[in-house]
C-alpha positions in Angstrom: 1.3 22.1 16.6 2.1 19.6 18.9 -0.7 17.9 21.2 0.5 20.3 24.2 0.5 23.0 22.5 -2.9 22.7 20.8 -4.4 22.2 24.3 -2.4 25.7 26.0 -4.5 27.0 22.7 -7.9 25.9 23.4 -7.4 26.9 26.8 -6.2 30.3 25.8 -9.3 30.8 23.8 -11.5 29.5 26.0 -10.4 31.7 28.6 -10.7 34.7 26.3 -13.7 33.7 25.4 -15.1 33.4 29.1 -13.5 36.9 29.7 -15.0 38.9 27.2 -18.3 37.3 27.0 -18.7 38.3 31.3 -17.0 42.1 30.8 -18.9 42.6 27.5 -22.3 40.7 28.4 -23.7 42.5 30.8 -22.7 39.8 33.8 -21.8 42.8 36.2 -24.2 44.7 38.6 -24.9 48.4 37.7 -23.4 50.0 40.2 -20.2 48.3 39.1 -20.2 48.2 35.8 -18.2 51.3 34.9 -15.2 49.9 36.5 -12.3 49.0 34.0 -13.1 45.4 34.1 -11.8 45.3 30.3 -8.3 45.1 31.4 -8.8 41.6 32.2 -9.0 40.6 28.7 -5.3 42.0 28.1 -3.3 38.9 29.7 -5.1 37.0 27.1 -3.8 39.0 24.4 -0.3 39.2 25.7 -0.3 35.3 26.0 -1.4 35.2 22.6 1.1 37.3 21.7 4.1 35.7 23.4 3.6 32.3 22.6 1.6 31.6 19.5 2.4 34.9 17.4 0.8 37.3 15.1 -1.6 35.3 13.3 -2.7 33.9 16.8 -2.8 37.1 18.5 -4.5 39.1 15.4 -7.3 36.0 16.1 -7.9 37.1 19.8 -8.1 40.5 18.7 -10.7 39.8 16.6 -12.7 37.5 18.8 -12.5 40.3 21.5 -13.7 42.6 18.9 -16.4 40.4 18.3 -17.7 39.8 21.3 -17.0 43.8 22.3 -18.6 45.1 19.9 -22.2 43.0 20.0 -22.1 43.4 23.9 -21.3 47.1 23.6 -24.2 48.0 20.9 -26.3 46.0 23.3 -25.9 48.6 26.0 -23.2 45.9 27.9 -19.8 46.3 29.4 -17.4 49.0 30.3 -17.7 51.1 27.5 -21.7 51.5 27.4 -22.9 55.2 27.1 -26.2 56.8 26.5 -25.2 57.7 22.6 -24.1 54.4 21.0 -21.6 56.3 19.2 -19.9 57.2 22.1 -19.8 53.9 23.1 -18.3 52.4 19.9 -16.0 55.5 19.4 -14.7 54.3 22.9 -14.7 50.7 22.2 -12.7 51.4 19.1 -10.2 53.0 21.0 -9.5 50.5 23.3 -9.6 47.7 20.7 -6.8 50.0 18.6 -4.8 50.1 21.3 -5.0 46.4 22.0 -4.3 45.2 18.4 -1.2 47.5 17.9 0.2 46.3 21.0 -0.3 43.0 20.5 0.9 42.8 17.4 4.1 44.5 18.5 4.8 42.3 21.5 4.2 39.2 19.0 6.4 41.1 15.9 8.9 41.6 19.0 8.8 38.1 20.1 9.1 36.6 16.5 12.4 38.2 16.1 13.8 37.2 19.2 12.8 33.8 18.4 14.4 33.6 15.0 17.6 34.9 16.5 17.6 32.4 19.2 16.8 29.8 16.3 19.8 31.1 14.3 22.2 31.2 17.5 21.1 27.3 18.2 21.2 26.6 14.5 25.0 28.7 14.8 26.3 26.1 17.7 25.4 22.7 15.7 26.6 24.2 12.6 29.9 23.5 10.9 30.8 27.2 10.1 33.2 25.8 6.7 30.6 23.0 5.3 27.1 24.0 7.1 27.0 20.4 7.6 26.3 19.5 10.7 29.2 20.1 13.8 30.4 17.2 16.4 28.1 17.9 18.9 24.8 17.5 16.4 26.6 14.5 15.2 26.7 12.9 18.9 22.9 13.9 19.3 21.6 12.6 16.2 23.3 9.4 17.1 21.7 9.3 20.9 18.5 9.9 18.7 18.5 7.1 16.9 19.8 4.8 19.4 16.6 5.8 21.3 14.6 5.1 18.4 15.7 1.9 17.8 15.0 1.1 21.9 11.4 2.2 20.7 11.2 0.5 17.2 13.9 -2.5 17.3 15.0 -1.1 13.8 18.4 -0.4 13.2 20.7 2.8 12.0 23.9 2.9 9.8 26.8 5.3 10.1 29.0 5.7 7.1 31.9 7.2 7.7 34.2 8.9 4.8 37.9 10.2 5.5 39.2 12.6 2.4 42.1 10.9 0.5 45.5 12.5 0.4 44.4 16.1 1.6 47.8 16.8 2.8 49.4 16.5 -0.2 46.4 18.6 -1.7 47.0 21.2 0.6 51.3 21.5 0.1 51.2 21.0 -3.7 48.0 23.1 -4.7 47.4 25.5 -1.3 45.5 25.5 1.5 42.6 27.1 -0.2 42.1 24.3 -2.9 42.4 21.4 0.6 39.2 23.8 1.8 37.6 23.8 -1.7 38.1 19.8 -1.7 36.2 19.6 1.4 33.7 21.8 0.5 33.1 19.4 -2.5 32.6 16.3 -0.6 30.6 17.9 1.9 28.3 19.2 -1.0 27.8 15.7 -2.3 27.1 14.4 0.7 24.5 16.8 1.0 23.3 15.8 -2.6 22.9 12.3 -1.3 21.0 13.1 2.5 17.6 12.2 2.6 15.9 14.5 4.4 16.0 12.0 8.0 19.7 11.6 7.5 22.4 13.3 9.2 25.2 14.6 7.5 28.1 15.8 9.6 31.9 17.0 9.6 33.6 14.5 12.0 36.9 16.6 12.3 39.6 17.5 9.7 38.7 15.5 6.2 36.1 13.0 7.8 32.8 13.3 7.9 29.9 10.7 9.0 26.8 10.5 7.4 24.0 8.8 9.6 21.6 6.5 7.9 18.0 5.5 9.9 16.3 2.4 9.4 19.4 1.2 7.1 20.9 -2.0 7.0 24.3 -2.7 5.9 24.0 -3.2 2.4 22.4 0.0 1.9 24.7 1.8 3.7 27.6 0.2 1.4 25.6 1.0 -1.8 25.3 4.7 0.0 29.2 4.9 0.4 29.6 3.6 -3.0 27.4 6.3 -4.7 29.1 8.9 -3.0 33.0 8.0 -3.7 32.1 7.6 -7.5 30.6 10.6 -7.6 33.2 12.4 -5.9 35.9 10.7 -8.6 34.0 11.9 -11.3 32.3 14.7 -10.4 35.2 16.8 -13.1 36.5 19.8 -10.9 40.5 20.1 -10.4 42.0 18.7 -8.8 40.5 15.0 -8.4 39.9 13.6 -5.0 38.9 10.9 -3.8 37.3 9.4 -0.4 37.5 6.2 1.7 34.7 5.1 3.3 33.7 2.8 6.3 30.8 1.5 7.8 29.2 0.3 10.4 25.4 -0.6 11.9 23.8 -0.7 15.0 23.8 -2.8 17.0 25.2 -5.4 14.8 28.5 -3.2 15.2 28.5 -1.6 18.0 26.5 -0.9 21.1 27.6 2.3 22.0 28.3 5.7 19.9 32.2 4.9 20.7 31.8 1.5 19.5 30.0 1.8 16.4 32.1 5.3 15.3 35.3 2.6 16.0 33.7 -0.1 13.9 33.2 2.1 11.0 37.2 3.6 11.4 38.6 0.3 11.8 36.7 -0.3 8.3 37.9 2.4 6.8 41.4 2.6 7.3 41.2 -1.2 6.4 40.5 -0.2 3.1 42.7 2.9 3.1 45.9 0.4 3.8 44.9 -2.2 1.2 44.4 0.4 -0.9 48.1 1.8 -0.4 49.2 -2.1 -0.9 47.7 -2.0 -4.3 49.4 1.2 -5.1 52.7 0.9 -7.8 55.9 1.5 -5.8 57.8 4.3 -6.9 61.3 2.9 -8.9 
């Protein structure tokens, strides 16, 4: 939980706690006691419910059992008759109601949060790879060009164009080009850390972005993954030029360094066509 969230959480409880402890402990005059001052404990359990979930919520329950249930056998609160069994019998009902709709609301909310999650998840998602799309590519970039405001240490972007996927896809089908992507976005994942962002650029290119990197690393990064892409034995080989770049050594902005890296790889993409035999 985040510092905000564990203080809207103390203050939740404390405010339960208040609540239930002036219904349930005997804080009201006689003559008004009988009134249905318990239903001032169900925001509590509704907020409970709504933004911290079941385990949360099943915890206010219990504390407004708690509480309930030593101010009721005590003669306090709403729910005080002459025959303590009437009373508790009472006081269980109410506290049954409480719990099963609390724990709905929060079983309700949880699964419109996980949908929501998945729909957000959905629209950062490349739907071929499940690498990461464009527009998480441009945020995890403005990320860490905001860290390194913060921290002064600098990011890496390697980016990796797939070699020849044209003449994959008109001599072996469209359907071994997808499968060739699919294989270099699998090693790439292979080869993430678990702070690095791997995404499909567009097409056959795709950008990994490195945090605290520097240049070296990000080379020794690019190497690792073209040689294991060569050699990693499925049909039919492919291969992958790479380029990168860092900030801010490279490039100020996200245009600037995504054009450093480009200009590096298709430097290496045309010496690599002049070292090619000519056919005779």
């Amino acid at each position: 939980l985040t510092r905000a969230r564990m203080m809207e959480l103390t203050f939740l409880f404390a405010g339960l706690f208040f609540t239930v402890g002036i219904v349930f402990g005997g804080r009201f005059h006689a003559a008004v006691k009988n009134y249905p001052f318990e239903y001032l404990c169900i925001p509590f359990l509704i907020w409970a419910a709504f933004r911290f979930g079941r385990r949360k919520a099943a915890t206010a329950i219990c504390t407004l059992a708690a509480i309930a249930t030593w101010g009721t056998v005590h003669g306090f609160g709403p729910f005080a008759r002459g025959s303590q069994n009437t009373s508790l019998l009472l006081l269980q009902a109410f506290i049954g109601v409480m719990a099963v709709t609390s724990m709905a609301l929060a079983a309700e909310f949880s699964e419109h949060k996980r949908a929501d999650e998945y729909v957000r998840q959905l629209a950062v998602t490349d739907p071929l790879t499940g690498l990461a799309n464009y527009r998480r590519l441009l945020d995890a970039l403005d990320s860490e060009i905001k860290r390194y405001e913060r921290t002064g240490r600098p990011f890496a972007v390697v980016l990796l164009d797939l070699d020849k996927l044209k003449m994959i896809n008109d001599t072996h089908g469209h359907l071994v080009g997808t499968a060739a992507i699919c294989r270099l976005a699998n090693i790439l994942r292979i080869h993430c850390r678990a702070m690095d962002t791997a995404a499909r650029y567009g097409g056959d290119e795709f950008v990994l972005v490195l945090p605290e990197t520097e240049s070296h690393a990000a080379l020794s990064v690019a190497d690792r993954i073209a040689e294991r892409l060569s050699t990693d034995g499925d049909e039919p080989p492919i291969t992958v030029s790479t380029g990168t770049a860092v900030y801010p050594e490279d490039g100020k902005t996200i245009d600037e360094l995504l054009a450093a890296a480009d200009q590096v790889l298709y430097g290496k993409k045309g010496y690599s066509r002049k070292k090619l035999p000519q056919p005779t």
